[in-house]
C-alpha positions in Angstrom: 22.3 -5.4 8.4 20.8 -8.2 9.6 19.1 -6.9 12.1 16.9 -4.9 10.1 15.4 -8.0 8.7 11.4 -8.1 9.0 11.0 -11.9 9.9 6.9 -11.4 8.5 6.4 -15.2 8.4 7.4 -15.6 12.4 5.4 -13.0 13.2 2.5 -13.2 11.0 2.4 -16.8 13.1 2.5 -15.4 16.3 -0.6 -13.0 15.3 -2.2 -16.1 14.1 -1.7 -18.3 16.8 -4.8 -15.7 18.3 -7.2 -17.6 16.7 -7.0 -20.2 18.9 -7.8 -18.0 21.6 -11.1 -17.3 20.3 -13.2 -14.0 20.1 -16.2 -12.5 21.4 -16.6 -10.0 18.5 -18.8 -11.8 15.7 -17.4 -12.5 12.4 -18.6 -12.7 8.9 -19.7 -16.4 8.0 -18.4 -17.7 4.4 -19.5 -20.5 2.7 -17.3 -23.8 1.8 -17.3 -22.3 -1.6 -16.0 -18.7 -0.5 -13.2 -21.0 1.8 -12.0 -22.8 -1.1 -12.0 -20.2 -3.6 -10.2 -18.5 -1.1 -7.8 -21.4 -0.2 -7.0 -21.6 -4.2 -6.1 -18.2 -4.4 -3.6 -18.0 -1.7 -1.8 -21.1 -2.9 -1.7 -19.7 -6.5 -0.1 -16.2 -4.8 2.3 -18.1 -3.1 3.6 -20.0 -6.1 3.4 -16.9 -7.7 5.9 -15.5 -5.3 8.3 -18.1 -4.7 8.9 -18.4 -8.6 8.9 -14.2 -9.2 11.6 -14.5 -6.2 14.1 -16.2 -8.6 12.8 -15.8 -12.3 14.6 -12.2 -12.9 16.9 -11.1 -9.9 17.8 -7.7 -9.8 21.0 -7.8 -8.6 21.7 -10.0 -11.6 19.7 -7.7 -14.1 22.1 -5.0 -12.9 25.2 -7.2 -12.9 24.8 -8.0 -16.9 24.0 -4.4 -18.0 27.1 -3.7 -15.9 29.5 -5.9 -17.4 27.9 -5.3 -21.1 28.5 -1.6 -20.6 32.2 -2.0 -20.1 32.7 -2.9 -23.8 35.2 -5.0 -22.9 36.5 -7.9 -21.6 36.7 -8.5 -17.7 36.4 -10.9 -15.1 33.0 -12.3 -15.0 31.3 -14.2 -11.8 29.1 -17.2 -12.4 26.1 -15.1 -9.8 25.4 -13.2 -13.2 23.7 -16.7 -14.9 20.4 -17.0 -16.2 18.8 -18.9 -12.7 17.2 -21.8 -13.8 13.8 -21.8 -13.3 11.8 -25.6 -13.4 9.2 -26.2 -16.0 6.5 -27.4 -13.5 6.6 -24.0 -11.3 6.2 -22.1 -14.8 3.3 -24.2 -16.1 1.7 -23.8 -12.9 1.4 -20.2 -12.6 0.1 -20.3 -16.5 -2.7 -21.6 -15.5 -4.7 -19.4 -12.9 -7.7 -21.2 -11.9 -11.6 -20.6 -11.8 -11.1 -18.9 -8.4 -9.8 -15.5 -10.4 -12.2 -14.3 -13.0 -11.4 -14.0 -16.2 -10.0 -11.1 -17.3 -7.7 -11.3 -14.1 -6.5 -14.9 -15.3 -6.1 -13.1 -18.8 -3.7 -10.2 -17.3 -1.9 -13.2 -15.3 -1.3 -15.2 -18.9 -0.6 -12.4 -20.3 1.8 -10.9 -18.0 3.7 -14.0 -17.5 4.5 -15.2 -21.1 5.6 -11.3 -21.7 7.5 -12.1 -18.6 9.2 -15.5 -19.3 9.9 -14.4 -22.9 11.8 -11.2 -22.2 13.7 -13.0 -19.8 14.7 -15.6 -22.2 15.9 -12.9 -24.6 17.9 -10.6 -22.0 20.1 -14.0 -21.8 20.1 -14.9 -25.2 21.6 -11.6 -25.9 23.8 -11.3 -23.0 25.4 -14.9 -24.4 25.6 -13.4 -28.0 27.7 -10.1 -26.6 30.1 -12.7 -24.6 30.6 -14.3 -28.1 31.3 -11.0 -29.8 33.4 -10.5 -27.2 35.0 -13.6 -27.7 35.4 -12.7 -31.3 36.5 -9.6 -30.2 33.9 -8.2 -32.2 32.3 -4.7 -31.2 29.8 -4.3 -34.5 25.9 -4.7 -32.8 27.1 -4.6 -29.2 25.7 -1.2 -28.9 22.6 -2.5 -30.2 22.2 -5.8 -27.8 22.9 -3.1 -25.2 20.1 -0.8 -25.8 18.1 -3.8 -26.5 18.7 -5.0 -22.9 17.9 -1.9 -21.4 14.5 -2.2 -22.8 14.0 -5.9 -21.7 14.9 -4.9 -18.4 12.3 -2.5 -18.0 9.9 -5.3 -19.5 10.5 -7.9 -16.7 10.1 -5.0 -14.1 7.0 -4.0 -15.4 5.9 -7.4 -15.5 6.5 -8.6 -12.2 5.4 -5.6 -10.8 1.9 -6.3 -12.6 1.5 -9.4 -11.5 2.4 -8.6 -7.8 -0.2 -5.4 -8.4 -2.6 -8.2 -9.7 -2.6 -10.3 -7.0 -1.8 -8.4 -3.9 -5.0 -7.0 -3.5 -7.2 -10.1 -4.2 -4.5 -12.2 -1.7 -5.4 -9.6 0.7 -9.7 -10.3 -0.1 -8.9 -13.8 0.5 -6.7 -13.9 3.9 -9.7 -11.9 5.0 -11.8 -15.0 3.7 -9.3 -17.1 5.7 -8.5 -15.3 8.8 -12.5 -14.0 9.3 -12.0 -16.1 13.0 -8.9 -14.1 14.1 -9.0 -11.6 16.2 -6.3 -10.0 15.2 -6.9 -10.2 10.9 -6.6 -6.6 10.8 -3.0 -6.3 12.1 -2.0 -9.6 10.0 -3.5 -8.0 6.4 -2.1 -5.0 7.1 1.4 -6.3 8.0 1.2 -7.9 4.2 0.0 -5.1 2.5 2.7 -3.0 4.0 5.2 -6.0 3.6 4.6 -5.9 -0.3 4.6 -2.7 -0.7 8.1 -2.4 0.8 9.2 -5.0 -1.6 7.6 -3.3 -4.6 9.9 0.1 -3.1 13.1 -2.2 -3.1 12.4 -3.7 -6.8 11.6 0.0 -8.3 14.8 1.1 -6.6 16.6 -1.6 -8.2 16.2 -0.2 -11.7 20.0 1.1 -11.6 20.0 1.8 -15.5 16.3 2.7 -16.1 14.6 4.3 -13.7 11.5 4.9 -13.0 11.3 7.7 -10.3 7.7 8.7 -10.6 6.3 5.0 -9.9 8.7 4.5 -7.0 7.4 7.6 -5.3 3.7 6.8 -5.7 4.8 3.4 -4.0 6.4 5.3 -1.0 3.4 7.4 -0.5 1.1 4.4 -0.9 3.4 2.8 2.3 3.0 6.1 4.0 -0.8 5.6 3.8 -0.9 2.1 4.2 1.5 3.4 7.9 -1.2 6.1 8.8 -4.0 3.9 8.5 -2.3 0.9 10.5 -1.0 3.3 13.2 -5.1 4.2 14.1 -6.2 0.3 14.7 -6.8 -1.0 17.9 -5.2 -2.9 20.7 -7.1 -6.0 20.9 -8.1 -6.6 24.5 -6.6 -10.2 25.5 -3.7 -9.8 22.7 -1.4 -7.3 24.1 1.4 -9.5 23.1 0.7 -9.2 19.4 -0.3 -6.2 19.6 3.6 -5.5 20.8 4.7 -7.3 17.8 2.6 -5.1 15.6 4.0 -2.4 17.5 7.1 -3.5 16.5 6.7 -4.1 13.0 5.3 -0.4 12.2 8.2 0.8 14.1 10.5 -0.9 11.4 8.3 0.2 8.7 9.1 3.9 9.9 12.6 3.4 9.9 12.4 1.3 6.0 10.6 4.8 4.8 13.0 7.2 6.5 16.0 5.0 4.6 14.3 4.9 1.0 12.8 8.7 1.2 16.4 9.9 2.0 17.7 7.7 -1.0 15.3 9.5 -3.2 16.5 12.9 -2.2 20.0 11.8 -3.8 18.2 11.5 -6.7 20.6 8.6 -7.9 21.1 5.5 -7.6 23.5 4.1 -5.4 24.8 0.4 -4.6 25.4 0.8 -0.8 21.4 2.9 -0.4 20.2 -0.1 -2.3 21.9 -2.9 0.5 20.6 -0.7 3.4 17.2 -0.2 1.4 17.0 -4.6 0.4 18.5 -5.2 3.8 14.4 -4.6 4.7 13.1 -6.9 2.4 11.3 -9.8 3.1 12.1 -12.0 0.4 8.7 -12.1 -1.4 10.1 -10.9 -5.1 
């Protein structure tokens, strides 16, 4: 399974290492301004990621609706937990800066107290049902259930708005950022494709509420993203990257083939979803 793993980072850095090459094609100038709005941006996205990595996993999600739909009591593994998530990296992503306008830092807010509250509550009622378990009390277990389901489908929706948010004004400012590089093109695309795929793997995740008709629109948007990347260039004086490009589109292929066979199933199942996250690059 391992091997299926797309190291992005390792090669994003051997794409990047180009720029030290230098180019003779002529890039668009930015000002300092542009630079450090950009610069800003980037370092909100990736605090954004690293905490939506950890603030609601799915495997967990699935784990609690799992156990609570047993309606009874069975052996229960500490992986399961709330994840304890630290006050600074919460604060921090509550306050978007002047780098995003302001209905973006709105939608951010917004999306991320809907987020962090929902989360708190899926917990709050998984611990009540372990005490009416304790109890050995089955009276509004049926309704913390149904509840969860819900909440569930809230902390989806909201990190899949704030990833939708973001990824495409990330992408804006890599271009910002990487306007020396020869090979930008091929880096921004590898992203784009890269968080689409994990968008695929977090819609798939939804084991008890699905939502088919987003997850397909996702696919196709990867199968477009795929075309599109497939038509650009060898950069002369970068065969090298270009080869790891290669090699990254070759592994995007095989991610689709996987995930569009899932999807004919028309289920969910636990050992299409390891082969399917077994691709996923550890953003959300």
């Amino acid at each position: 399974m391992g091997k299926n793993l797309l190291v992005l980072s390792v090669w994003v850095s051997v794409l990047m290492l180009a720029s030290c090459v230098g180019s003779k094609k002529e890039t668009v100038t930015y000002t300092p301004e542009e630079i450090a709005d950009a610069g800003q941006v980037m370092k909100y996205y990736d605090a954004s990621l690293a905490l939506l990595k950890n603030v609601v996993k799915e495997r967990d999600v699935n784990a609690v609706l799992g156990y609570m739909e047993q309606k009874t009591e069975v052996p229960m593994f500490s992986y399961i937990m709330s994840p304890v998530i630290s006050k600074k990296d919460s604060a921090e992503v509550m306050l978007p800066g002047e780098c995003f306008g302001a209905d973006v830092r709105q939608n951010l807010i917004q999306n991320y107290a809907e987020l962090f509250q929902s989360r708190n509550q899926f917990y709050a009622n998984f611990n009540k049902y372990l005490s009416l378990l304790k109890e050995k009390k089955t009276e509004g277990m049926a309704d913390l259930l149904n509840d969860n389901y819900e909440l569930s489908v809230v902390m989806s929706e909201c990190k899949q708005n704030i990833f939708d948010i973001l990824s495409p004004i990330a992408s804006n400012a890599q271009r910002v950022l990487l306007a020396e590089n020869p090979v930008k093109e091929q880096i921004i695309a590898m992203k784009s494709m890269s968080t689409t795929m994990q968008s695929i793997i977090n819609l798939y995740a939804r084991k008890h509420v699905e939502d088919k008709s987003r997850l397909d629109l996702k696919i196709m948007e990867l199968r477009l993203q795929l075309d599109a990347a497939e038509k650009l260039p060898v950069v002369k004086g970068h065969e090298e990257e270009s080869e790891k490009f290669k090699d990254f589109l070759s592994k995007t292929e095989g991610f689709l083939k996987i995930v569009q066979d899932a999807r004919q199933k028309n289920s969910y199942a636990d050992e299409d979803f390891e082969e399917i996250s077994s691709y996923g690059l550890g953003i959300i």
